[in-house]
C-alpha positions as CSV (number, residue, x, y, z in Angstrom):
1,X,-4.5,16.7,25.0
2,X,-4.8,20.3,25.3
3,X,-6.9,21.4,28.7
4,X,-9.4,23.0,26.7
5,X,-10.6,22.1,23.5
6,X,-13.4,24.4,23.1
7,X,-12.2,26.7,20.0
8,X,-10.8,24.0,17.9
9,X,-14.2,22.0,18.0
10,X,-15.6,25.6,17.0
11,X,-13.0,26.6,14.8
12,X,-13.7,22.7,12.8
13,X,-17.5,22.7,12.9
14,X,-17.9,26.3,11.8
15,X,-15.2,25.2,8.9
16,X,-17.8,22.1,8.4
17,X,-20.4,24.2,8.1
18,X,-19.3,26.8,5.7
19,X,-18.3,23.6,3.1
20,X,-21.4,21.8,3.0
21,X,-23.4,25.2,2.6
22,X,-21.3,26.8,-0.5
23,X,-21.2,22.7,-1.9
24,X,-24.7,22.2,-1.5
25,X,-25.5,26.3,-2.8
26,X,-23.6,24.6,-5.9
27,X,-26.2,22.9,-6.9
28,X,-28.0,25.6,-8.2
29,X,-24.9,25.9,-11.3
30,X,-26.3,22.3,-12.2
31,X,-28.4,23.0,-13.9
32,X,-29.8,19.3,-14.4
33,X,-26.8,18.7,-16.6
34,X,-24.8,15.6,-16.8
35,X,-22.1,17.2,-18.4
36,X,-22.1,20.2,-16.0
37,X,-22.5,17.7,-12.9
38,X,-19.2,15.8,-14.1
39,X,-17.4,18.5,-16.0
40,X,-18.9,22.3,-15.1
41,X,-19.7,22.3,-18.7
42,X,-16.1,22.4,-19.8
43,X,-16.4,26.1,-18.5
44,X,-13.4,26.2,-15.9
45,X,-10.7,29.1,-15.6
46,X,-7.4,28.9,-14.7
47,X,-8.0,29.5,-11.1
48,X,-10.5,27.0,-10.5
49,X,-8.8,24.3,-12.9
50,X,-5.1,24.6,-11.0
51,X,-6.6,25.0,-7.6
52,X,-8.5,22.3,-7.7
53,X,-5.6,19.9,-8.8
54,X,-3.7,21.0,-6.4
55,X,-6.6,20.4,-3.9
56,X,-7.0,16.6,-5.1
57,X,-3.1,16.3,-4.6
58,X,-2.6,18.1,-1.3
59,X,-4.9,15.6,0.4
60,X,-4.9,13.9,3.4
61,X,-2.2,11.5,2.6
62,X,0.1,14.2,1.4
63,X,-0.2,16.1,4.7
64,X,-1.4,14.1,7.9
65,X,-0.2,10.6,6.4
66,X,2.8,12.3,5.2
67,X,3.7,13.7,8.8
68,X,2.7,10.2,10.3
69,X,5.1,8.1,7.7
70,X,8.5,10.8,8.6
71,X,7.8,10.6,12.0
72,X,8.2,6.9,11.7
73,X,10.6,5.9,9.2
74,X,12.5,10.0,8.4
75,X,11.9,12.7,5.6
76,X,12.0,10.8,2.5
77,X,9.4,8.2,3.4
78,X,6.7,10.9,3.4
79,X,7.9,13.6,1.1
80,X,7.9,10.6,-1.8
81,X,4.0,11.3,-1.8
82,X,3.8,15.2,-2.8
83,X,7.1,15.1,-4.7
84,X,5.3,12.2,-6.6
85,X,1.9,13.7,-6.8
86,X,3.9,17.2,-7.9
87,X,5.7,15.3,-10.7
88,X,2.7,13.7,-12.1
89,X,0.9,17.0,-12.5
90,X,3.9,18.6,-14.1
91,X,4.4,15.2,-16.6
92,X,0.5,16.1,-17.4
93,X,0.8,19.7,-18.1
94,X,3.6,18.9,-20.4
95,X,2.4,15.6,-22.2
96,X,-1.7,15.3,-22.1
97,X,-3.8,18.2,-20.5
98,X,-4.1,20.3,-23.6
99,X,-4.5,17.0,-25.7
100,X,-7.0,15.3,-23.3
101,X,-9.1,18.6,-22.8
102,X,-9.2,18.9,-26.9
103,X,-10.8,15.4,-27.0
104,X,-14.2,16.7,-25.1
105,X,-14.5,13.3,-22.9
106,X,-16.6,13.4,-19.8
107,X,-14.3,10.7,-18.2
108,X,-11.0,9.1,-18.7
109,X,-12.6,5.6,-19.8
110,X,-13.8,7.4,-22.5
111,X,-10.8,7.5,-23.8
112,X,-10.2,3.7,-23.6
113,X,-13.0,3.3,-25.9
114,X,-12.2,5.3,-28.3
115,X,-8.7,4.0,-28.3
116,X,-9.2,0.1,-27.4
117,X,-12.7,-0.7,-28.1
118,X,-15.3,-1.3,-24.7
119,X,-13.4,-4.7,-23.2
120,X,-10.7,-2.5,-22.2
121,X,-12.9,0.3,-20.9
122,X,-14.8,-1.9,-18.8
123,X,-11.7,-3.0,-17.3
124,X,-10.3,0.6,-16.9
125,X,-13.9,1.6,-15.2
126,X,-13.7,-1.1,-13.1
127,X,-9.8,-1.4,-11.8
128,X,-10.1,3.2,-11.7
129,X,-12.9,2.3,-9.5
130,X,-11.4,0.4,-7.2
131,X,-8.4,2.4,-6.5
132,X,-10.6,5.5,-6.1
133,X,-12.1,3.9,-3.4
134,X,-8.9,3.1,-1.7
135,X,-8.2,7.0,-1.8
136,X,-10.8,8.0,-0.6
137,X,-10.6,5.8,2.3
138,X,-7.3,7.1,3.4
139,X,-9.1,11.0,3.0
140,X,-11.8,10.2,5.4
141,X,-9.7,8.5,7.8
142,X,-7.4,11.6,7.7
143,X,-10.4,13.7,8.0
144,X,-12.0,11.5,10.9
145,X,-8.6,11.8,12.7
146,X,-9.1,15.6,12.5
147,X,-12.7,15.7,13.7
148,X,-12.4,13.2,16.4
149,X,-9.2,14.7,18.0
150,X,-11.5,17.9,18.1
151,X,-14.5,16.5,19.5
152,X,-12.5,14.2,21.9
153,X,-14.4,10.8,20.9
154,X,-14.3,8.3,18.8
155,X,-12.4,7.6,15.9
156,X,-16.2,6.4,14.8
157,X,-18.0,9.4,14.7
158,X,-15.2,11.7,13.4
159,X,-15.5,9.6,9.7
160,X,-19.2,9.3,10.2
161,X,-19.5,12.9,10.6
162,X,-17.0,13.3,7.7
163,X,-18.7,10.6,5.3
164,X,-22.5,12.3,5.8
165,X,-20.9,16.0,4.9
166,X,-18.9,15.2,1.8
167,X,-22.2,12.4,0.8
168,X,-24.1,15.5,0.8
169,X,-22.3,17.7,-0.9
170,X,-20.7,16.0,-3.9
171,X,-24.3,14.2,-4.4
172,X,-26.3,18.0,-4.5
173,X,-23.2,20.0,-6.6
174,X,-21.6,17.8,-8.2
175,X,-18.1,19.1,-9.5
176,X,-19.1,22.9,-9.1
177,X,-19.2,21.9,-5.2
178,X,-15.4,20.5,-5.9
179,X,-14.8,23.7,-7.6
180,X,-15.9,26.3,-5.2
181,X,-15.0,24.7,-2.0
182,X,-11.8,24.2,-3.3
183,X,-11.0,27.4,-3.9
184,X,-10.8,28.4,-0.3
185,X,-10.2,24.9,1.1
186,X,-7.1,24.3,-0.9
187,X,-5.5,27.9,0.5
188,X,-6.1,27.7,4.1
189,X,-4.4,24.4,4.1
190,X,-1.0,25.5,2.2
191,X,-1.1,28.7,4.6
192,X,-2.0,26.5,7.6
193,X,1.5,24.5,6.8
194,X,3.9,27.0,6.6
195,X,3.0,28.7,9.7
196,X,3.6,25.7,11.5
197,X,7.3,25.4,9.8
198,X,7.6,28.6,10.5
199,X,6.8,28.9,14.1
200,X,8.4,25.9,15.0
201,X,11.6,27.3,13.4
202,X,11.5,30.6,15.1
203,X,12.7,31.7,18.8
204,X,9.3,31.6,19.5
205,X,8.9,27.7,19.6
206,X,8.8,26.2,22.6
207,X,11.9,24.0,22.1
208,X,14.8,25.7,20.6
209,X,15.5,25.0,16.5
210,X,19.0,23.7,17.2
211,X,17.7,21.5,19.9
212,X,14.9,20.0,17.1
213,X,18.1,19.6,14.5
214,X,20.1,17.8,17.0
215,X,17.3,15.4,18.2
216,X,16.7,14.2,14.7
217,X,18.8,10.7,13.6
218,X,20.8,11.6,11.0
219,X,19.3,8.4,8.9
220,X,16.5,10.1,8.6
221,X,17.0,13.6,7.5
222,X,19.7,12.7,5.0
223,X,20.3,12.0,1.4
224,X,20.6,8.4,2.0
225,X,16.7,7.7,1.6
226,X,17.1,8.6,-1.8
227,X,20.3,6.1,-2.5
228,X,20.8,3.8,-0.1
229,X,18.7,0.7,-0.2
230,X,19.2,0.2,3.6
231,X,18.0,3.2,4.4
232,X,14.5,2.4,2.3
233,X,15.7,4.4,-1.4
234,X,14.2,1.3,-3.4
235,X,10.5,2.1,-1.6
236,X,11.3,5.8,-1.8
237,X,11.5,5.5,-6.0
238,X,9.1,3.0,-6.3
239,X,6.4,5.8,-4.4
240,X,7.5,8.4,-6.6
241,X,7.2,6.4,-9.4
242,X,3.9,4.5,-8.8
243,X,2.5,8.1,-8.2
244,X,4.5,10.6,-10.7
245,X,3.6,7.8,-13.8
246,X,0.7,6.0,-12.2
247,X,-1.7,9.1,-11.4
248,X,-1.7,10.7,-15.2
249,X,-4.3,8.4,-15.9
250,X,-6.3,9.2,-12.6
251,X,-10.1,10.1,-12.4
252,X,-9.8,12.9,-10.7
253,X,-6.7,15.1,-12.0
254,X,-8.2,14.1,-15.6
255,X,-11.9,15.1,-14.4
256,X,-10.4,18.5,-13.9
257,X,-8.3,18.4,-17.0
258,X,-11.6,18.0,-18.8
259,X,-13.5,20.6,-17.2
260,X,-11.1,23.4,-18.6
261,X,-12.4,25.8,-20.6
262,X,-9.6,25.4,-23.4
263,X,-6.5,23.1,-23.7
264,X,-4.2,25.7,-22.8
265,X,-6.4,26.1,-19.3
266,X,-5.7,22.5,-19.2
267,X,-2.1,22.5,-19.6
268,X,-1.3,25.4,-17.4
269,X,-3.9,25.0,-14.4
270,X,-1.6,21.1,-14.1
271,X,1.5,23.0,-13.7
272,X,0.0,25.6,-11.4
273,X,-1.3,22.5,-8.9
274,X,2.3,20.9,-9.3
275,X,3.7,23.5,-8.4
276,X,1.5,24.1,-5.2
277,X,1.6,20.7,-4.5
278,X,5.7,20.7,-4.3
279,X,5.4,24.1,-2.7
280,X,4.0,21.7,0.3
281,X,6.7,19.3,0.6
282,X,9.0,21.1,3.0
283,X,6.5,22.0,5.8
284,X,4.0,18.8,5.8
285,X,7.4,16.9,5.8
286,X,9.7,18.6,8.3
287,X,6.9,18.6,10.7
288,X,7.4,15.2,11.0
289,X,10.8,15.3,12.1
290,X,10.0,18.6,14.5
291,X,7.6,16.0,16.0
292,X,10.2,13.9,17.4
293,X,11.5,16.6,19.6
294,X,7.6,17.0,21.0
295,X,6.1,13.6,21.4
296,X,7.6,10.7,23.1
297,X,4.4,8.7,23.5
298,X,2.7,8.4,20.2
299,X,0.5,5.5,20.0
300,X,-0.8,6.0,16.7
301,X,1.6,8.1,14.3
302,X,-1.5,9.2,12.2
303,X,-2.2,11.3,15.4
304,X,0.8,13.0,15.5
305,X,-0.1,15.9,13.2
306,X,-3.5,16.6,15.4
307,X,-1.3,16.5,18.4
308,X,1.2,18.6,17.4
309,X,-1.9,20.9,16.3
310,X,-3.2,21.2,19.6
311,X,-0.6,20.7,22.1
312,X,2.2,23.0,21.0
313,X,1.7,25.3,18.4
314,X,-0.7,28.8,19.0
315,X,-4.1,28.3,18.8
316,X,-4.4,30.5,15.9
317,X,-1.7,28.0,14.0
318,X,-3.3,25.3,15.6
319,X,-6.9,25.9,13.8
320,X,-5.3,26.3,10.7
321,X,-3.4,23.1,11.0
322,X,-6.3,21.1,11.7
323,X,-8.9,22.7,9.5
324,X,-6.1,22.6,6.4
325,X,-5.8,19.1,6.4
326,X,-9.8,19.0,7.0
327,X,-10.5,20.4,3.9
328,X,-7.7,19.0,1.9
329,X,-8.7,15.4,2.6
330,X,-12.5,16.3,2.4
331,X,-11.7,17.8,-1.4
332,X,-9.8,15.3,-2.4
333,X,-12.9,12.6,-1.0
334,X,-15.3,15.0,-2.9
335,X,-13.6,14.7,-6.3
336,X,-13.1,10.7,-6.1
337,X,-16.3,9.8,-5.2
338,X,-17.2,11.9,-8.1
339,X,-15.1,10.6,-10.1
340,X,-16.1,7.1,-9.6
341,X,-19.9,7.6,-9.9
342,X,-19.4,9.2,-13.2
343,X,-17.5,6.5,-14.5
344,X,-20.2,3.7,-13.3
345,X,-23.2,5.7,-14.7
346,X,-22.0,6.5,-18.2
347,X,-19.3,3.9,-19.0
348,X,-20.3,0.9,-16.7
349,X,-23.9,1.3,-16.9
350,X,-24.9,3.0,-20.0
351,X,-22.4,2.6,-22.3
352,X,-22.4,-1.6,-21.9
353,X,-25.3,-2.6,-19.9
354,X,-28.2,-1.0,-21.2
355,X,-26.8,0.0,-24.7
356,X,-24.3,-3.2,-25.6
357,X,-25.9,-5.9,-23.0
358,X,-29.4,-4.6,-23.2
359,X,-29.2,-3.2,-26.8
360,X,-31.4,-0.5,-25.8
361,X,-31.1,3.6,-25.9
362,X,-28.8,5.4,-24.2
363,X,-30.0,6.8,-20.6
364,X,-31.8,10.3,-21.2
365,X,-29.3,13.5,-20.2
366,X,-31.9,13.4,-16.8
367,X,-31.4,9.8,-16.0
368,X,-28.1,9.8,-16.4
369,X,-27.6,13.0,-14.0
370,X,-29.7,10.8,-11.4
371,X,-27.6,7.7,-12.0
372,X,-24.5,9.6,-11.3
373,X,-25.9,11.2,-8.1
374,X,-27.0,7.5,-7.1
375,X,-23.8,5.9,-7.8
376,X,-22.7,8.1,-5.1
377,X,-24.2,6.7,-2.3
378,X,-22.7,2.9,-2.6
379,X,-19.5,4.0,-3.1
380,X,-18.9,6.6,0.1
381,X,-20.5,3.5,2.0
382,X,-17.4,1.2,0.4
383,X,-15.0,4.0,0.8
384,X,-16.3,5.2,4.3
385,X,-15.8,1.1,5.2
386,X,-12.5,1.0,4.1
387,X,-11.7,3.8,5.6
388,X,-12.8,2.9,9.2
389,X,-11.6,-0.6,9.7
390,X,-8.3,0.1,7.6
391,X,-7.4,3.9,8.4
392,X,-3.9,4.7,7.2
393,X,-3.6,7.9,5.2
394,X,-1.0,7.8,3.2
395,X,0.1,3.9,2.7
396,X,-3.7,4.1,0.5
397,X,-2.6,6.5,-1.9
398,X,0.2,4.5,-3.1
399,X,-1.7,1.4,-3.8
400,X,-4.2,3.7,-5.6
401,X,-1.3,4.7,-7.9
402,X,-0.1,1.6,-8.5
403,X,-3.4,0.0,-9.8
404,X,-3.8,3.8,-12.1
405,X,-0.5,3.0,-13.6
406,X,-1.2,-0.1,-15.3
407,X,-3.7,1.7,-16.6
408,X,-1.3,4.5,-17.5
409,X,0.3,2.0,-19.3
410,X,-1.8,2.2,-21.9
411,X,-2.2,5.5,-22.4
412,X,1.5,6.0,-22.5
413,X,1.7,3.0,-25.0
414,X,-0.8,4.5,-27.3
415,X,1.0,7.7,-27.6
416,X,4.0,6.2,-28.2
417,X,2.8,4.1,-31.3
418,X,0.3,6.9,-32.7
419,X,2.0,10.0,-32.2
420,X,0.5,13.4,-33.0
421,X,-1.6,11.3,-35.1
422,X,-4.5,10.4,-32.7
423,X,-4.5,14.2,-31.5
424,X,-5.1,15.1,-35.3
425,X,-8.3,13.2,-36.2
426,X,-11.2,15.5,-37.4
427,X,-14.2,15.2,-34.5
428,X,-16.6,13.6,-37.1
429,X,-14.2,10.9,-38.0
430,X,-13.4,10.1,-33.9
431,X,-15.0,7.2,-32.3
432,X,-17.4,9.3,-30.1
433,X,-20.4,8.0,-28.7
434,X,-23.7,9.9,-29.8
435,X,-25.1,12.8,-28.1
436,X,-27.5,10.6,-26.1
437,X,-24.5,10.0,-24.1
438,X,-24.8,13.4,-22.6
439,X,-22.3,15.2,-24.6
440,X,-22.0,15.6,-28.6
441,X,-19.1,15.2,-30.7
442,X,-18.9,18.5,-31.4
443,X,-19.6,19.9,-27.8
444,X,-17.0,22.6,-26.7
């Protein structure tokens, strides 16, 4: 490691600290709103609605387990995960944001109700569920691989110390704590990863460019990743795949979707994030290959973006590498745990155990607000598990993507039988549950 490592843990905490006080400040936009908690009141502009799907894309796994996965295996076994993620938020700016945003939902399952009656909306809550925990997993490990390298100890504490900041956060703001962390979180990180290309592309690098080229197998920096089964093409496609199709239907993006302040907000903020995310795939990528020219004893390659961080790029560089992927990976955590609460408060618990198994009332707007903020809690401890005995940022977000696309399925299947005409109904003639449910029909 670096002799001293003084102004990154400096640099990180200050970082740290500036998140969890604008997230918890957030709180005060709440408003003890459900709908405001999950969806900012369907208030969102453009700015805030493509910056923060591009923040829940350009994660943890996109960057650090991205740089990890080309230094092992060459460029097109990491770059499948942004090109994928990319691709999915183009698909969803084309095909369902404006559509999805018109429907006034508070969360996807909603929309499996509606559509296929509350067996299949259990089942979507509970498989979306899941797989949210999974990516949130791989976004603390990335972010306790950050904090630990910067501290010097455990793996253990950086996650803890990761886990206890996002917990407090997302549990106090909601998605206005998403929104207006993101908004600086997200930039930092972009910038942070193209003045690492950069620099170690110029004459100012410590090892010359055409020496970095040259030290690079060809195997992995050429086209045959993306056609030649030897060379891994089949896993490549199947990655892109199982994210460009597979996260339409995910929590998070759709979260965002919803919290638009009209369809077309919906629609263009998903093509501003898919284009930032894809804006990321050369850097993140090619700094796994630049890697191979700098390390030689890598024990773990999740460590290899940290390193590279600390050890050989200016400290300036360096402080933006690490705190980029810090907050990418810590607004991506934010979202899914949100995400996943939301959907166990109002589609788990009140829309089938108190009012279908219980044949009681729907929760009260306040109880449901403080069922969402408790859900919280259990599921950063199942994430934050996960995370620490199975750390491997970017591997997670794939099987995340996976379980979303048979979900997709669905979705996709349903537009293709109904066409326009499920777009068309007239609200009072939808199947929308009542405004005791937190939001009315009619609720704009």
């Amino acid at each position: 490691m670096v002799a001293d490592i003084a102004p990154f843990a400096w640099a990180v905490f200050g970082f740290l600290a500036v998140t969890i006080t604008v997230g918890v400040i957030a709180v005060k936009l709440v408003k003890k709103s459900t709908k405001r908690y999950i969806i900012a009141g369907k208030s969102l502009p453009l700015a805030f609605v493509g910056t923060m799907l591009a923040a829940q894309s350009i994660d943890g796994n996109s960057s650090l387990g991205n740089v990890g996965l080309v230094f092992q295996f060459g460029f097109w076994a990491g770059a499948a995960i942004p090109i994928g993620l990319g691709v999915c938020l183009i698909l969803t700016g084309a095909i369902f944001g404006k559509k999805f945003n018109r429907m006034n939902m508070l969360t996807l399952p909603d929309y499996y109700f509606r559509r296929f009656g509350n067996l299949t909306e259990v089942m979507a809550s509970v498989l979306m569920a899941i797989s949210f925990i999974v990516l949130v997993a791989g976004n603390l490990a990335a972010s306790g691989y950050i904090i630990s390298s910067v501290i010097g100890g455990d793996f253990f504490w950086g996650i803890t110390i990761a886990a206890i900041i996002i917990l407090i956060y997302t549990y106090m703001g909601g998605l206005f704590s998403c929104a207006y962390t993101d908004i600086f979180q997200i930039y930092i990180a972009i910038f942070g990863f193209w003045a690492a290309f950069v620099f170690f592309a110029s004459p100012y690098a410590p090892i010359p460019w055409d020496t970095v080229m040259a030290n690079i197998p060809t195997a992995m920096i050429d086209l045959s990743g993306i056609y030649d089964p030897a060379n891994g093409a089949y896993l490549f496609w199947a990655a892109v795949l199982a994210l460009g199709l597979g996260d339409i239907v995910a929590l998070d993006f759709m979260e965002r979707v919803f919290a638009a302040n009209s369809g077309r907000t919906a629609s263009r903020g998903a093509y501003m994030g898919g284009a930032l995310t894809l804006f990321t795939v050369l850097p993140t990528s090619f700094l796994g290959l630049i890697a191979l020219s700098y390390l030689t004893d890598v024990g773990d390659p999740f460590t290899v973006y940290p390193m590279m961080a600390m050890e050989h790029a200016p400290l300036w560089i360096g402080i933006m590498m690490l705190v980029g992927v810090l907050g990418a990976s810590m607004s991506t955590a934010n979202g899914g745990i949100l995400a996943i609460a939301s959907v166990l408060s109002r589609n788990l618990l009140q829309g089938n155990i108190v009012k279908r198994l219980a044949k009681r009332p729907g929760l009260s707007d306040k109880r449901l607000l403080l069922a969402t903020r408790l859900f919280v809690i259990p599921m950063m401890g199942a994430a934050y598990t996960l995370g620490y005995l199975l750390p491997q940022p970017g591997p997670h977000t794939c099987v995340r993507h996976s379980v979303c696309g048979l979900l997709g399925a669905l979705v996709r299947r349903s537009v293709l039988e109904e066409g326009q005409r499920i777009w068309s109904y007239r609200i009072n003639r939808c199947r929308f549950r009542t405004a005791t449910d937190a939001i009315p029909c009619h609720a704009t």
